[in-house]
C-alpha positions, 0 to 999 in steps of 0.5 A: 140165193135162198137155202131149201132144206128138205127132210124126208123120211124114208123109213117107218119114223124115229128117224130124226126128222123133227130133230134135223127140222128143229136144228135147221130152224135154229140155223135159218130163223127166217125160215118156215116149216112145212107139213105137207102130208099124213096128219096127226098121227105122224108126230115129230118129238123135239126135247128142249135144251131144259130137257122139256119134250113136245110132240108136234103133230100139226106144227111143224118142230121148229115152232120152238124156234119160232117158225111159222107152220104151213099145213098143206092141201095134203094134211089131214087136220084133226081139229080137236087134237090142232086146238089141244096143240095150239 
């Protein structure tokens, strides 16, 4: 049987979905991650263990863990902002 964790948020933000992400991709690292709407402006900040924090807007937040992303049909992709991410 796989594991399928969902993080949803219901609120306006800040509710902790890119740090829950980021500790779920730490305990599945075969796992992947996936944006499936809103686009740039809905940003997930993870903070490193050395204390370094990144905003991922195209990707989901458990890249750090090496998670794959996938952005689906529903995500509106900035180009620009995806080529400053990457």
């Amino acid at each position: 049987m796989k594991n399928i964790k969902i993080v949803i948020g219901s609120n306006f933000g800040d509710e902790g979905k890119g740090l829950i992400t980021d500790y779920f991709a730490n305990q599945y690292p075969n796992g992947i991650v996936v944006r499936f709407n809103g686009g740039v402006q809905a940003s997930h900040t993870v903070i490193t263990p050395n204390s370094i924090r990144h905003m991922f807007s195209h990707f989901g937040s458990g890249t750090l863990s090496g998670l794959p992303t996938h952005l689906s049909e529903f995500f509106i992709a900035n180009p620009i902002i995806f080529k400053k991410e990457y």
